[in-house]
C-alpha positions in Angstrom: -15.3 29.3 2.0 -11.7 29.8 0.8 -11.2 28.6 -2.7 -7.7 27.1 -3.3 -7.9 29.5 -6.8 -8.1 32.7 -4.7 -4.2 34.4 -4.9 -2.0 34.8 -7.2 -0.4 31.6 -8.8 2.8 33.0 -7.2 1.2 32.6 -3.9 0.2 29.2 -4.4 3.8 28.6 -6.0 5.5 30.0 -3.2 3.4 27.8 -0.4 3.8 24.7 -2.6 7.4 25.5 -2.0 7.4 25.8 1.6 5.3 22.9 2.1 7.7 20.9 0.0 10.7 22.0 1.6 8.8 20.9 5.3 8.4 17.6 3.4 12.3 17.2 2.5 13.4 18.2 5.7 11.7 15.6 7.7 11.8 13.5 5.5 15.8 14.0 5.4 15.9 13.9 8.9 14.1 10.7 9.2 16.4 8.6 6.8 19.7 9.9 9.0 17.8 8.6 12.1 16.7 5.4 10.2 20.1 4.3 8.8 21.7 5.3 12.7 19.3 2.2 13.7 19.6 0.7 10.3 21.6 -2.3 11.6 18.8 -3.4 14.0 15.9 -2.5 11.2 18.6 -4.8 9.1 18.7 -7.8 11.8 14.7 -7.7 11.8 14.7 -8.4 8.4 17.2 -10.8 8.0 15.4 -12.9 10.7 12.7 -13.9 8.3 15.1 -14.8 5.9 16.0 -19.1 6.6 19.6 -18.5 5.5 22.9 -16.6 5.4 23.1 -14.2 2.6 25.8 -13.3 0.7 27.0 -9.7 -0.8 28.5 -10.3 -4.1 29.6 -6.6 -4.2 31.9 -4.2 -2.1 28.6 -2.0 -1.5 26.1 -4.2 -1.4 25.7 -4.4 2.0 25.9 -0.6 2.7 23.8 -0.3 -0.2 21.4 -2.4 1.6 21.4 -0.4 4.9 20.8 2.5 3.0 17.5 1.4 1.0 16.1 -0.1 4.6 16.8 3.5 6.1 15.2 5.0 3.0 12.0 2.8 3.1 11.6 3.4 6.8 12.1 7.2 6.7 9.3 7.0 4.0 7.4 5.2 6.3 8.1 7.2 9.7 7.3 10.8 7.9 4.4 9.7 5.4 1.9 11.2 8.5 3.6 14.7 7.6 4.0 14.0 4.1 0.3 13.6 3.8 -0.7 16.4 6.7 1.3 18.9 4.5 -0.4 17.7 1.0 -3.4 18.0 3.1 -3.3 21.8 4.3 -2.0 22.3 0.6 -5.4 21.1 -1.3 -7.7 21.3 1.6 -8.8 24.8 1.0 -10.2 24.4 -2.6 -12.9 21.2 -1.0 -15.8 21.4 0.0 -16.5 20.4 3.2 -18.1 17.0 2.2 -15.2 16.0 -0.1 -12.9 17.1 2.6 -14.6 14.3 4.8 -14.8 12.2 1.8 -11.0 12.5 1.1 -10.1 12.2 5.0 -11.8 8.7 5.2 -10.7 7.5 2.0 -6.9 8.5 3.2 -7.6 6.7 6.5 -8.8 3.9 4.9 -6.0 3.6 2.3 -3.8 3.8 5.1 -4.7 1.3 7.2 -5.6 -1.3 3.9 -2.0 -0.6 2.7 -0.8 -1.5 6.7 -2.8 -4.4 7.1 -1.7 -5.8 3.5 1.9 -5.8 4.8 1.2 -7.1 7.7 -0.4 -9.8 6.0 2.6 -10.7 3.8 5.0 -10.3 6.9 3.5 -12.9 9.1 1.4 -15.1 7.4 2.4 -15.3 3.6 6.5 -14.7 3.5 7.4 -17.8 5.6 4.8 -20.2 3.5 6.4 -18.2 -0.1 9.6 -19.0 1.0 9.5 -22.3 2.3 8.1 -23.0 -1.5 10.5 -21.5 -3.3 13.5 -23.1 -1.3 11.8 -26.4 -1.9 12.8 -26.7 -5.2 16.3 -26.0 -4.0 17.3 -29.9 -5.0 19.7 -31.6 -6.9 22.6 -29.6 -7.6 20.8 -26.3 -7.1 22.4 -24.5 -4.2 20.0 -21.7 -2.4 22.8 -19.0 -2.2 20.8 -15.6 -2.1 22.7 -12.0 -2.2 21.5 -9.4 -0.3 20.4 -7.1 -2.4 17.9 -9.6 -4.3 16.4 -10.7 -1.0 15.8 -7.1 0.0 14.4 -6.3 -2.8 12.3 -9.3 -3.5 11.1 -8.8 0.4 10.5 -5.0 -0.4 8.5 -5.8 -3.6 6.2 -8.7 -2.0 5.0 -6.6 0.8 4.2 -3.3 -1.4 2.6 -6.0 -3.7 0.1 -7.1 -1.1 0.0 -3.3 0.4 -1.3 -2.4 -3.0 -3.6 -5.5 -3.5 -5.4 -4.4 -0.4 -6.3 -1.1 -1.5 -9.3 -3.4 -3.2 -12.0 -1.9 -1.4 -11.0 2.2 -2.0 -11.7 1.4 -5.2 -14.8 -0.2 -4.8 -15.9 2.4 -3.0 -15.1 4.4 -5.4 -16.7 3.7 -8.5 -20.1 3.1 -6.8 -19.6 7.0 -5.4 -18.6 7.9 -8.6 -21.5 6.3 -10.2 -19.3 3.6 -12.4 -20.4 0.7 -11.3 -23.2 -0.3 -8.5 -23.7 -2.9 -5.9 -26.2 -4.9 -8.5 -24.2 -4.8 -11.0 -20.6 -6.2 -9.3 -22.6 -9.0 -7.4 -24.3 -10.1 -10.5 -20.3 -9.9 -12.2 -18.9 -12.0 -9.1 -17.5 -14.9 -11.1 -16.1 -12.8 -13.3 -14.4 -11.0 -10.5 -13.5 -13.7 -9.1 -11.7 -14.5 -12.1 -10.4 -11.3 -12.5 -8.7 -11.5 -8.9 -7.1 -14.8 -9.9 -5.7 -13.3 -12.8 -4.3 -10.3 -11.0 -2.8 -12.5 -7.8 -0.8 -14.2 -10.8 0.7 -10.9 -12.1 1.7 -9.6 -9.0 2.8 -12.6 -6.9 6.0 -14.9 -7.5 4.8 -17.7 -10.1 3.5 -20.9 -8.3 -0.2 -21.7 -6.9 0.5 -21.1 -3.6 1.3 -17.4 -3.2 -1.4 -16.6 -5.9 -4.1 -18.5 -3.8 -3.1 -16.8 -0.9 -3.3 -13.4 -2.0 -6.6 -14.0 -4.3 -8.7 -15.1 -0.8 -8.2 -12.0 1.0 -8.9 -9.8 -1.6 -12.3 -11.9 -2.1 -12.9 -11.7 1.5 -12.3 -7.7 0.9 -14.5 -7.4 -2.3 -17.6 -9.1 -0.5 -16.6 -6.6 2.5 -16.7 -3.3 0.0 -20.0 -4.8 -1.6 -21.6 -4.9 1.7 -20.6 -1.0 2.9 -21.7 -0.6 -1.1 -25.2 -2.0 -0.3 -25.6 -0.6 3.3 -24.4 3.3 1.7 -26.6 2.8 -1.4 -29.3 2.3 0.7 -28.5 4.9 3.0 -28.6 7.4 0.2 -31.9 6.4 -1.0 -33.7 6.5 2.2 -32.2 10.4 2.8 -33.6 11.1 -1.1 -36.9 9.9 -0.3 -37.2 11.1 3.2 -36.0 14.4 1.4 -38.9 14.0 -0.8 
């Protein structure tokens, strides 16, 4: 098996350097193709927003543009950002962690994915229907572009994040931390912990915290389960081993 410690360090210098340059590139080529279709990217955002924003600077709104073209061209060349990280640490694993590290990628991936989604469709109309209702009085809901990007931006990495949940689960048990007894007997205290967490990430009212603490529930009785059913799995091979 290669090692990744075999060659000189100006070897590995000089691939890190290619494989970084590969990374700017597309990635550079991906934000000039995002911000040439930034004004449709920008009308799918606006249209979950309820009502006209404003730009209170000159470049506000090309400012705008350019962070939805930066966040997409993340976003379209992270599969060749990770590939090239990939070929870069591969050859120094094992091939059990490398199938270790491939599902827990995968997995991160599609958890982050499925967190945003979340927030898109069924938390972001709820959040800001909420916040606009206490638009009364005198208090006139006049939002600037920039803050409503980057409040939209922020709430769906929040949630994107949140669901990494069961990674880490997963995780620790591997790792030996923590074990499948030992979270379910500490339920109510994660429980707890959860609601605590929802509060520091999310906007501050009930709703939104609520909302974001019942998935991530639903995903920590979802990681204990694979805990149990891998656990198990584990011990059988030992004994049958034996």
């Amino acid at each position: 098996m290669k090692n990744i410690m075999e060659g000189s360090f100006w070897e590995h210098l000089e691939e890190l350097r290619h494989r970084l340059f590969s990374v700017l590139g597309v990635l550079a080529g991906s934000i000039i193709v995002s911000f040439v279709f930034s004004r449709k990217l920008m009308e799918l955002v606006l249209s979950s927003c309820p009502s006209e924003l404003q730009a209170l600077a000159p470049t506000e709104a090309i400012a705008a543009h350019l962070n939805i073209s930066l966040a997409a061209g993340i976003l379209v060349s992270s599969p060749v950002i990770f590939y090239q990280f990939w070929r870069f640490v591969s050859p120094g694993l094992y091939r059990k962690e490398r199938k270790a590290a491939v599902r827990a990628a995968s997995a991160s991936a599609l958890l982050f994915l499925a967190g945003a989604a979340f927030a898109w469709f069924l938390m972001l109309e709820p959040a800001i229907g909420l916040f606009r209702s206490f638009e009364t009085g005198n208090i006139a809901g006049h939002w600037s572009l920039a803050n409503y990007i980057g409040f939209l931006s922020r709430f769906i990495i929040i949630f994107g994040v949140a669901f990494q949940l069961p990674v880490l689960v997963l995780m620790l048990v591997s790792l030996g931390v923590v074990t499948p007894a030992g979270l379910a007997k500490y339920r109510r205290h994660i429980i707890v912990g959860l609601l605590i967490i929802a509060a520091i990430l999310t906007p501050p009212d009930p709703l939104t915290q609520v909302m974001l603490t019942l998935p991530l529930y639903l995903l920590f009785e979802l990681s204990l389960l694979t805990a149990r059913i891998g656990s198990r799995r584990k011990r059988n091979n030992r004994i049958a081993e034996e």
